[in-house]
N, C-alpha and C positions, 0 to 999 in steps of 0.2 A: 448869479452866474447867467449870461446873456444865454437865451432857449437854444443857439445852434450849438454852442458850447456845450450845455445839458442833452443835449441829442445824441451828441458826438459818444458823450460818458456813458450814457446808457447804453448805447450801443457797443459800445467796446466792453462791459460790465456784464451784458446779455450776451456775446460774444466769448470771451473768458471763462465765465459760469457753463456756456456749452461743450463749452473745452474742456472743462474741467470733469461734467457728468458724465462725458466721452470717454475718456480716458480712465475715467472710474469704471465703470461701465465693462470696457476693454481688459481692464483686469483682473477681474471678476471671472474673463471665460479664461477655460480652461487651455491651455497647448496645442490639445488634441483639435480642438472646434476651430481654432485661432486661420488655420489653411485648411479649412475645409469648403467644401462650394458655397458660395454666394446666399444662397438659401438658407442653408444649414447656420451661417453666421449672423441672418438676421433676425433666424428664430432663437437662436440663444442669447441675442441684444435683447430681444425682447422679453424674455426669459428673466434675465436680470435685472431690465427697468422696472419692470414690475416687484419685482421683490426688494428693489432699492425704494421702490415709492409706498408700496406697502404702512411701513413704520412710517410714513410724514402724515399720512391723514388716518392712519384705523386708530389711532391714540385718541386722537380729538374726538373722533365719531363715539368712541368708548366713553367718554368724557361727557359727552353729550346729552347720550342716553341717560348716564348717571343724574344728572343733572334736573334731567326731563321726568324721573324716578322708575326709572328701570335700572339699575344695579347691576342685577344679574345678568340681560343682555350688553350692557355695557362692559363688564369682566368679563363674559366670552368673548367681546370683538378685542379687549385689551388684549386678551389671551394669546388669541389667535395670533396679533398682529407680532406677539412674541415669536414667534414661530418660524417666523419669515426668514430666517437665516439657514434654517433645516433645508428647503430646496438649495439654494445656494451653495453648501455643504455636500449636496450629494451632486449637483450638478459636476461641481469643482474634483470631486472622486471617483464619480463611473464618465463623466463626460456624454450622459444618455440625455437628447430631450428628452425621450419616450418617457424615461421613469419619473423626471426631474417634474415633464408637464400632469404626471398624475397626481404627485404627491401636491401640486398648488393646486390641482383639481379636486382634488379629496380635504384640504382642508379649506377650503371654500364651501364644501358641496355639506361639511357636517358644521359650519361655523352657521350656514345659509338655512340647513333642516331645522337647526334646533332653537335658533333666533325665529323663525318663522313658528314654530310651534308655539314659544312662548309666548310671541305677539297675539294669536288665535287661527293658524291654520291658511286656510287658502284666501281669507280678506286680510288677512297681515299685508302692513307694507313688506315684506322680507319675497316675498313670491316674485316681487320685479329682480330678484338678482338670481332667482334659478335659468335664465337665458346666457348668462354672460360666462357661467360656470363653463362649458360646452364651447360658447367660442373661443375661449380663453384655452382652454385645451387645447383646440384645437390649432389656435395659431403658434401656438409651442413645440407639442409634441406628432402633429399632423391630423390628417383627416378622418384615420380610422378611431383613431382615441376620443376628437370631438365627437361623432357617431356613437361610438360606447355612453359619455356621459351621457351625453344629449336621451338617450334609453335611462339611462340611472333616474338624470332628471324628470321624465314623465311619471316613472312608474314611484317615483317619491310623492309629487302631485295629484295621482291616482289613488296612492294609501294615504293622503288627505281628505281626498274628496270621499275616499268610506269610509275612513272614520268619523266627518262629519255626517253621512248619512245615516249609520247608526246610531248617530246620537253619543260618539266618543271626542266630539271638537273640544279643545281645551278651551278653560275659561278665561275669557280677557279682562285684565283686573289694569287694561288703563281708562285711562279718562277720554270721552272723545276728543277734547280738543289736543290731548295731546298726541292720542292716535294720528290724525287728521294732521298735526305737524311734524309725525313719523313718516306720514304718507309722503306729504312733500318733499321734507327733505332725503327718503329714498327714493323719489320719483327721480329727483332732481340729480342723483349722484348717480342712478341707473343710468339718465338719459345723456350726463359728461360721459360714463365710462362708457357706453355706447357710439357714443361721440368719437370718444381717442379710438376706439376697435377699430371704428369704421374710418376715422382719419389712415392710420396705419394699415389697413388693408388696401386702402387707394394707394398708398405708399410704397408700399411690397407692389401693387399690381405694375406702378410707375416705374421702379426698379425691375420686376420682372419684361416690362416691355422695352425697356433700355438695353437691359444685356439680350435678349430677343433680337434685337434692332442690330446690336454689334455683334454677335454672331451671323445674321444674314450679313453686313457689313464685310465681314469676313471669311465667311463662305465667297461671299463676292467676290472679292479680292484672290481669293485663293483658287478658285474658278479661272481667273481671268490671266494669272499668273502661269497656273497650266495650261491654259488654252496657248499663250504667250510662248510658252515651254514647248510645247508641241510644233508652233506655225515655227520657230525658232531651229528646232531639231528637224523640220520639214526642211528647212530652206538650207539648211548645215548639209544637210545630207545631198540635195542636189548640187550644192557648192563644191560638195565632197567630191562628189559623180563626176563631175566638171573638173573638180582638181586632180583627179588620178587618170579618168583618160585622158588629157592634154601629154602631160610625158609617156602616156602606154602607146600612146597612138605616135607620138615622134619618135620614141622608142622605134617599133614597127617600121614606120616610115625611114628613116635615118638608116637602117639595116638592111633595107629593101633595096634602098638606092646605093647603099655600099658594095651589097652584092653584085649588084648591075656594073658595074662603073667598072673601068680598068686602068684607073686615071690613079696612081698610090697619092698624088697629096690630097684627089677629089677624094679618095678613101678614106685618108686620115680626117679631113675635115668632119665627115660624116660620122666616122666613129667616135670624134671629139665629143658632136651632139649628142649622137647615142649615150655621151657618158654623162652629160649635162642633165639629160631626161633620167634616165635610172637614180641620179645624183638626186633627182628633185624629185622624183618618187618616194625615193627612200628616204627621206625628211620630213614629206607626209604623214607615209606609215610611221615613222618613230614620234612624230606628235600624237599621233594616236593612241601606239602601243603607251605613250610615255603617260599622257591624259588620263587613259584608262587604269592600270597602276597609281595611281597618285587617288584617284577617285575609287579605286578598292583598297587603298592603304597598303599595297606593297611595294611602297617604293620606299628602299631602304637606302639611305647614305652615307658613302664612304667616306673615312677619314684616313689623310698622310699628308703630310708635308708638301708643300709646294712652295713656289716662286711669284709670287701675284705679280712682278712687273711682267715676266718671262709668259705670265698667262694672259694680258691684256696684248703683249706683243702679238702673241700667238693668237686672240680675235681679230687684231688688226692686219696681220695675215691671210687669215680666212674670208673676210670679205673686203679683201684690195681690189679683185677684180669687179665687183662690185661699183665698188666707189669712181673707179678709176673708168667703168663704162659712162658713168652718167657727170664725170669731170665735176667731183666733191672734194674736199678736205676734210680728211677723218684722222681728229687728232685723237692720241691717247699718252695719259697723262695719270702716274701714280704718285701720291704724295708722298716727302718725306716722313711724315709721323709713320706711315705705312710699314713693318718693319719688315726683314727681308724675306723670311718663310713663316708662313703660316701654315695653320694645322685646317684641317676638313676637306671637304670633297670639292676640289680643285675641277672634277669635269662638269660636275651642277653647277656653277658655280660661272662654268667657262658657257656650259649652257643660256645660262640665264642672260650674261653679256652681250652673247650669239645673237637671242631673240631678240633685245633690246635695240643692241646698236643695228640687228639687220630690218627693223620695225622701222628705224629711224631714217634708214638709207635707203629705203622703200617707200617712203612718202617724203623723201627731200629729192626736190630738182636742182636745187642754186642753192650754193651755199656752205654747210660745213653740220657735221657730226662728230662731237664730240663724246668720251670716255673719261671721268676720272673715277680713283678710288682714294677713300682718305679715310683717316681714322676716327673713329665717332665716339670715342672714350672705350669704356666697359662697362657691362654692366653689372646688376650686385651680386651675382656670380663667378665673377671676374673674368668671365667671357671676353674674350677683345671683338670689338663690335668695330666692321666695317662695313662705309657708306659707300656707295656706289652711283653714280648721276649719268646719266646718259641725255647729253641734248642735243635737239636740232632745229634745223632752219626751214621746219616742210611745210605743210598747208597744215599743221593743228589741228586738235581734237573737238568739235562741240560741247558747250559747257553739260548739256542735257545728256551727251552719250558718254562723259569721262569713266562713271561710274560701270554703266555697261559694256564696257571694254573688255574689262579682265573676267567676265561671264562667259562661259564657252557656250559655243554657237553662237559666239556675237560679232560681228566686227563695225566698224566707226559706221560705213552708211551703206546703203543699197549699192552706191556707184562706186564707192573702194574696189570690191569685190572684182567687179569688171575691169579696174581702171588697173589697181596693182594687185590684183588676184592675192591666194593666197588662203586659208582653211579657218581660219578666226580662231584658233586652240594658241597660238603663239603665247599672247598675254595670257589667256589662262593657267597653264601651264608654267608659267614664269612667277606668276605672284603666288602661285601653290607651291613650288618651290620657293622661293623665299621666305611663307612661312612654315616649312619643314625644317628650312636652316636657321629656324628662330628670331624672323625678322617680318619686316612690314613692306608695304610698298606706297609710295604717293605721287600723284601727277599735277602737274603745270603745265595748262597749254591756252596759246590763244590762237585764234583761226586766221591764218596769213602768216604768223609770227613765226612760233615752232611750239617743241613741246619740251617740255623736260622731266625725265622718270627717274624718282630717286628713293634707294633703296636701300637696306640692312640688313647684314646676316652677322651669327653668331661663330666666332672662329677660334681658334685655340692659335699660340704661338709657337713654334719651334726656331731651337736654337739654330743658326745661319754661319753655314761655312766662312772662312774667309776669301775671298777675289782680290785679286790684284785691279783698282782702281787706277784710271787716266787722270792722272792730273790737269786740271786746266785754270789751277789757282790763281788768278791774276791775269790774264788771257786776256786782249781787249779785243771781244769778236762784234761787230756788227751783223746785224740779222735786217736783211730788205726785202720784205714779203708785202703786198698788196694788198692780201687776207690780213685784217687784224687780229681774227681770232688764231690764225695760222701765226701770223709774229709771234704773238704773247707768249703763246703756247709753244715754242720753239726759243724765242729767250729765255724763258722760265727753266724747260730742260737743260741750256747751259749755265743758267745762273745757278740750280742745285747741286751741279759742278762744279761752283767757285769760279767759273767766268766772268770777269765783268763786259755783261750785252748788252750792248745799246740796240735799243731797233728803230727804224724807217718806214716808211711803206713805199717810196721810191728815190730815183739818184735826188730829186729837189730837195725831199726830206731829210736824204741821209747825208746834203749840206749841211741842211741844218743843224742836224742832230750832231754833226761835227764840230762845227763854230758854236753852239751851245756849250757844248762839251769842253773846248779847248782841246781836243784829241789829234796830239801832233801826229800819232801815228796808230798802225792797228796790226793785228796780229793774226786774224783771218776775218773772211765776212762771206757770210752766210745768206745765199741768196733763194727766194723762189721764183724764179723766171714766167713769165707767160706761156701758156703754151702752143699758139699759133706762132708757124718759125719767124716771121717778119716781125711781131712784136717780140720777141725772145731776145731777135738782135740788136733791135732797138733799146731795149733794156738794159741788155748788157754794154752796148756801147756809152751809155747815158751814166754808169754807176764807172767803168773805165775812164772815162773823160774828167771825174774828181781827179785833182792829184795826190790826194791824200791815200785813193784806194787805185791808184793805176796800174800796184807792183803788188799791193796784198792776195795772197792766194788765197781762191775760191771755192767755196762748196756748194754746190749747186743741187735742191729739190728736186725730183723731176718724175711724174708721171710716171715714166719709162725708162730705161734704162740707156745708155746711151748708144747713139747710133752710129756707127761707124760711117767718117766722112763729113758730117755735120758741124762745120768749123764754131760754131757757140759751145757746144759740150768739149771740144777736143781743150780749149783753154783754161776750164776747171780741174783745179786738183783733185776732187774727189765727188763725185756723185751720189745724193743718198734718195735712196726711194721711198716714195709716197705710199703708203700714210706712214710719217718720220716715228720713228722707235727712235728712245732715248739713246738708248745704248749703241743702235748703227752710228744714228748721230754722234754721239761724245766717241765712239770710237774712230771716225771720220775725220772729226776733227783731229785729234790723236794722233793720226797717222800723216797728216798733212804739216803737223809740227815737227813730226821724227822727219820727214823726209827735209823740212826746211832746216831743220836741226846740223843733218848730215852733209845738205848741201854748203850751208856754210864753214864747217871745219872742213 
């Protein structure tokens, strides 16, 4: 066998066999010791190695001496070595080093006196093993027990040394030379066993300055963490300070100037603000209140029936004005697997969508916020598990801060704070809710790009009324939106209607998508117009000038609702407001068919 080969072997051989004494070893302690401190575990290792190795060399040693014509100290060390299971035994029963380290103290200490006597006393080789007794103890059972022997052992030495000065020394009936290769070979096993003591006490010490080393490690850390916690909760609270006087103070203000004025629309304006600021006070304080609850555990949640598409509608509602200031698209979008009522706390729920999609429309300028919910199976509780995604098109999260988001008193960066204000408890609050409702939360973002949060809660299902559905089975509607993500997501809503929608993104396109098609005719088409009035008309005159769509009646997107006089609105059938609800929509469309319906008969 080539030597690197044979290295390999041995090494893996010497490897194996350590595994193996380990594991023996390991079984040997007791339950009790097995989770006890660090210390405690490596004095009952040691405990056991000892008493495992016992019986491999005191046999031979007994043997020896026989051999060498000592007999009877050869049958005491055989004896002894018999014996060695009795600590083991009790180790294994009380779970005590204390008693465990006396009892391999004590038979040591009478295997050690009366082999030393028989040799002749205090020139016996046997006298080299009365030091090891003591440490041996003491690395067992601790420091006060080696102190106790270490006294047994002198004063044993002492009633040596007067018996010999009396003239009571026993008489040594070996031979010198064989004495003289007693001596050595107890020199020689004193000065191993001395050896392993002192290997193993450097071992313990190396071990004890390691966890030493990860406890200050640790302390460290947890130091710095609080200190982190503090500068954290320091900077929360002046954000705080900042966030509550801003609307106290336009509160004030706003009221001031209402009083003064005698102008009633300058007054309604102002009390408009006034209710703007109290509005945003009081969302504040309910992050607060709601924080604080949720972090003493009373926040308990309600379970009933609800409508998931009727409650996404109903966010999308809530923050149109919103969207609609900073000219967004915020689509929302419930899946079919989704069924139609669900069971749990429908306002946590609407909450959590609240923070999400209002996080989202808060750091987006250009571009589009989306909502969907869809069905994420069950789990083995047969819970129905719904997934929730909120994404957007804003400036992204840093890969470094993702984590520290959803930690209260934190928000994305120093300059957030100032740029789009706001208390940093939103995500908190949101992913502590989520795991109250039995779910998780996880984030995607890149910086420039957007982000995307996407989440799971645990719900129950309830049976669902019947409604009188719009048919729109077979319908050939065209949808010409400029937004892509606006198309899709607005074809998609009529196609779970059983519409067949083609979509464009303008009049070029929706040649195309014509002559593609072969679509000799259409049946409505669905437009999102621009919303500076000059390109508005230009749009509409461009998708008019097809002849295929010159006479199909239109439904028109829009911002706002329509304005009387404005000859581009006054030519569409039907107007549906931004951000598109399914149901406005397919009912729009609905109504656009009944009237074409009626027109023709």
């Amino acid at each position: 066998m080539p030597a690197p080969l044979r290295a390999v072997t041995l090494t893996e051989s010497f490897v194996s066999t350590t595994h193996a004494l380990t594991t023996l070893v390991e079984w040997f302690l007791p339950p009790a010791l097995r989770d006890a401190n660090p210390d405690t575990v490596r004095r009952a290792k040691l405990c056991v190695a000892y008493n495992l190795a016992v019986p491999i060399w005191a046999p031979g040693f007994g043997v020896l001496l026989w051999v060498l014509g000592q007999p009877l100290i050869g049958a005491i060390i055989l004896g002894a070595s018999l014996l060695t299971p009795l600590p083991l035994i009790v180790l294994r029963r009380t779970g005590s080093l204390v008693l465990t380290g006396n009892v391999i103290a004590s038979i040591m200490s009478v295997v050690t006196v009366i082999c030393t006597w028989l040799e002749g006393g205090l020139g016996a080789p046997g006298v080299l093993w009365f030091p090891l007794v003591p440490i041996l103890a003491m690395l067992i059972a601790g420091r006060w027990t080696g102190v106790a022997w270490t006294a047994f052992n002198v004063l044993v030495l002492l009633g040596f040394y007067v018996l010999r000065r009396f003239g009571h020394a026993p008489v040594v009936g070996i031979a010198p030379d064989t004495l003289a290769l007693l001596h050595m070979s107890l020199g020689a096993s004193a000065t191993i066993v001395g050896f392993l003591l002192a290997s193993l006490f450097e071992s313990l010490k190396a071990d004890a300055l390691s966890h030493l080393e990860a406890a200050n490690r640790a302390l460290a850390l947890a130091r710095d963490q609080a200190e982190a916690a503090t500068r954290a909760k320091s900077d929360f609270l002046a954000t705080m300070s900042h966030e509550i006087r801003t609307p106290i103070h336009g509160i004030f203000g706003m009221t001031e100037l209402a009083l003064d004025t005698t102008d009633d629309t300058e007054r309604r304006d102002f009390l408009n603000r006034t209710r703007a600021c109290a509005e945003t006070l009081l969302a504040i304080i309910n992050d607060i209140l709601d924080f604080s609850r949720i972090e003493a555990g009373k926040l308990e949640l309600a379970s009933s029936a609800f409508d998931p598409r009727g409650l996404v509608d109903g966010v999308l509602d809530t923050l149109t004005a919103h969207v609609n200031a900073k000219n967004l698209e915020l689509l929302g979008w419930v899946d079919e697997t989704v069924p139609a009522r669900l069971l749990g706390d429908a306002g946590r729920l609407r909450q959590i969508l609240i923070n999400l999609v209002g996080n989202a429309v808060k750091f987006t300028d250009d571009g589009a916020v989306t909502v969907r919910l869809e069905a994420a199976g069950r789990d083995p509780d047969g819970a129905f598990l719904l997934r929730g995604t909120v994404e957007d098109t804003g400036i992204g999260i840093p890969a470094n801060q993702q984590a520290a988001i959803f930690e209260a008193f934190t928000q994305v960066a120093g300059w957030t704070t100032s740029t789009h204000g706001g208390t940093g408890l939103g995500l908190a609050i949101t992913r502590r809710l989520v795991g109250l409702m039995g779910g998780d939360m996880q984030l995607e973002s890149t910086i420039g790009i957007g982000s995307r949060f996407t989440f799971t809660v645990r719900l129950g299902t309830a049976a669902a009324a019947a409604t009188p559905a719009v048919e729109l089975g077979g319908r050939r509607i065209l949808v010409v939106d400029p937004n892509p993500l606006s198309r899709s997501h607005v074809a998609e809503q009529l196609r779970s209607q059983g519409a067949a929608a083609l979509a464009a993104g303008d009049a070029a396109e929706a040649l195309e998508t014509l002559a593609r098609t072969r679509a000799a005719s259409l049946d409505a088409l669905v437009v999102n117009p621009p919303v500076p009035e000059a390109e508005r008309k230009a749009f509409v005159a461009g998708l008019r000038g097809i002849p295929q769509l010159a006479r199909v009646p239109c439904v028109a997107l829009v911002t706002r609702l329509h304005v009387s006089g404005d000859p581009t609105f006054e030519e569409f059938a039907a107007v549906v407001p931004k951000p598109v609800k399914r149901a406005t929509l397919v009912a729009a469309v609905g109504k656009v068919f009944v009237r074409a319906a009626a027109a023709a008969s």
